[in-house]
N, C-alpha and C positions, 0 to 999 in steps of 0.2 A: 357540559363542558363547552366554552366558545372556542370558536374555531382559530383563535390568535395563536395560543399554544403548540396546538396539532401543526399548524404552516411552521412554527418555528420549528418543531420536531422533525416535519419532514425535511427540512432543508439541514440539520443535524444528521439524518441517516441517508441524505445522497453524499454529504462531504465526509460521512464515514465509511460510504460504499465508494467511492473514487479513491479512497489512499489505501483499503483492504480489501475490498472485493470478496466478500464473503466465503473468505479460507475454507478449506475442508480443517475441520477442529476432529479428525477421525472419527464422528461417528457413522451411527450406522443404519441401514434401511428396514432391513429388520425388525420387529417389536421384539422381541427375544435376545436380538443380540445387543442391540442398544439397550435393555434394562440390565444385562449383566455384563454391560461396558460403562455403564451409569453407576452402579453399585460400586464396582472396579475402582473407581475414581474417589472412591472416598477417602479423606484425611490422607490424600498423597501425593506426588507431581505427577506431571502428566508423562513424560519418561517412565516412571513405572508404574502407573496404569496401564500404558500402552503396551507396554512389555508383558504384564501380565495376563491382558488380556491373551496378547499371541502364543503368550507358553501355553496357556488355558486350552487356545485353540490346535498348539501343534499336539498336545499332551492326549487330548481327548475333543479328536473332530468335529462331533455331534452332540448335539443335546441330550438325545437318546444315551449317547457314551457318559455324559457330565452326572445324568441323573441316574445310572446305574451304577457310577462309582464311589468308591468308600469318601466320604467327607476330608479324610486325613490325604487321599489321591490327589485331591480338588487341591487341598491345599497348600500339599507340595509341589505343585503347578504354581499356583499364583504367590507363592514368597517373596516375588522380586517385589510386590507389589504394597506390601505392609499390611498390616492387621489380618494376616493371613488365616488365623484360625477361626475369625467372628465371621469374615467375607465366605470364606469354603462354609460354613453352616448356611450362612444366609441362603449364597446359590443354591446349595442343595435344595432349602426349604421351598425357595422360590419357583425352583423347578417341577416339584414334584408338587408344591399348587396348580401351578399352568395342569398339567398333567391329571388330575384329578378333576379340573373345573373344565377343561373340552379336553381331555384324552389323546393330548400332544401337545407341539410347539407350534405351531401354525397358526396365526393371529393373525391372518390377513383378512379377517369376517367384521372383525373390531374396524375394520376399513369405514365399517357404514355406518358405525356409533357415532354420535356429538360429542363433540367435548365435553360437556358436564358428566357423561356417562363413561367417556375414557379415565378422567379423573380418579370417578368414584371409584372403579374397579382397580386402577394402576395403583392408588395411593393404600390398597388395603391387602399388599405383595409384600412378602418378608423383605427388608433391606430396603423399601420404594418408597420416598417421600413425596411431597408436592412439587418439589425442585426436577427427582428425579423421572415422575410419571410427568411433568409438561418438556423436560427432554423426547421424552418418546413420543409425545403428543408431535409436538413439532416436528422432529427427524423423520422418527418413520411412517406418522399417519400424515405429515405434510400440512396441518393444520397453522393456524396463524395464533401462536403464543410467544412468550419470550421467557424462558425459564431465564430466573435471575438468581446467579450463584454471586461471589466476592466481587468480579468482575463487572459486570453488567449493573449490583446494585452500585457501585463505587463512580461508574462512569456516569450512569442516571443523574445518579447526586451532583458532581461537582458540573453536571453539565444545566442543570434546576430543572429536571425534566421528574422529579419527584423532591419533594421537600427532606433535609436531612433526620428528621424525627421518623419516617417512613420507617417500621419493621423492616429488616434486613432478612428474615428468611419465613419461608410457612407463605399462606394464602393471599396473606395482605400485602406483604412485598409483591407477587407475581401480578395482584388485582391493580394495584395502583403503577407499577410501570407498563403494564399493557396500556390500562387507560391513556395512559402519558403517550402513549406511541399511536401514529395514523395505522388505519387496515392496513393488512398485506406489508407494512414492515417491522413487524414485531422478532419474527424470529430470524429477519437479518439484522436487526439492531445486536440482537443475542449474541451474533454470532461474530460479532464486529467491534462491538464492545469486547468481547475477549481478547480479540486478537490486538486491541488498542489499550487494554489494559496491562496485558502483555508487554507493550511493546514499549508505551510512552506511560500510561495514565497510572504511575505505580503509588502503592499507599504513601509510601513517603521520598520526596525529591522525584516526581516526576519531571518526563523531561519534555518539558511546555515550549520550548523552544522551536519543535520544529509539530505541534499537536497541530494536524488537522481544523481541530473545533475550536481552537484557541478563542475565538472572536464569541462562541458560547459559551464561555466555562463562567460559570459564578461560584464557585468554589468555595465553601464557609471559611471564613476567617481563620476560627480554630476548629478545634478537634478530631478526628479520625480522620474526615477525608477535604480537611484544608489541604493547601498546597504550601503550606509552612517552609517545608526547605527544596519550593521548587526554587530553579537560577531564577525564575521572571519573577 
């Protein structure tokens, strides 16, 4: 890859680190807690994963508590949270893998794995996909990835920091906007794109008016993520 791209990238994730400043997006340090606050977060807002997560945690403290209780406990804990009878199986399931493969919750040894070897192991957890093991990759081993959910692929694109034919989820999407991105700001791009997706970069009628990156956006014409009915 020549280096013209990466300078424009970088100068992309300082003028999205000066208007967001790399939010706290709740997660967490933990390997444990950020994979069944990962999970949590599926097909929901973020208002009730966060909620769920906390009933989760006022309902039953401990891990040790989560994986000794009945499935149906779990998940009249987390109802605020939707799909509450497939997520209470999953945790359970996920749990009592951890538990069986080192004989507790304590993942802090995974400290000294490589990525390739976080991957392989995270991605093969009841409920944990490649989205969701390079969350934990990032958050709690502190590694340099940018997991890419709705947000982060959508800003990528209209920003031409990955071409719009780019797979949208799985390995290929994660491979090709890392590449896109300089060392060392992969998972603040992550995490800044969220909060810019959030705020301004929305699927449709985003509000370009006052975007940061405005002066980068190449935005397709048509389809999913043009800017069809922004004001500009």
């Amino acid at each position: 890859m020549s280096q013209r791209p990466l300078v424009r990238a970088a100068a992309i994730c300082r003028l999205l680190d000066v208007a967001y400043g790399r939010p706290d997006l709740g997660n967490h340090a933990d390997p444990v807690d950020e994979l069944v606050y990962i999970l949590l977060s599926t097909m929901t807002t973020e208002a009730n994963y966060q909620r769920s997560y906390a009933a989760l945690r006022a309902a039953l403290p401990t891990w040790e508590d989560v994986a000794a209780a009945p499935v149906a406990v779990i998940e009249a804990a987390i109802a605020v949270g939707g799909l509450a009878p497939t997520k209470a199986r999953l945790i359970h399931a996920l749990l009592a893998r951890l538990r069986r493969d080192w004989g507790g919750f304590d993942l802090a040894f995974m400290r000294a794995w490589a990525i390739s070897d976080l991957r392989r192991y995270l991605t093969t957890l009841p409920g944990i996909g490649y989205k969701a093991a390079t969350c934990v990759i990032g958050y709690s081993f502190g590694r340099d990835v940018c997991p890419v959910d709705t947000h982060t692929y959508r800003v990528a694109v209209r920003l031409g920091l990955v071409p719009p034919e780019t797979p949208e989820l799985g390995r290929p999407a994660h491979v090709a906007v890392e590449l896109s991105l300089p060392p060392g700001e992969r998972l603040g791009f992550h995490i800044n794109a969220v909060a810019h997706g959030r705020a301004r970069c929305h699927v449709e009628r985003p509000n370009c008016d006052s975007c940061p990156v405005l002066e980068h956006c190449i935005a397709p014409e048509a389809g999913r993520y043009s800017r069809r009915d922004a004001k500009t």
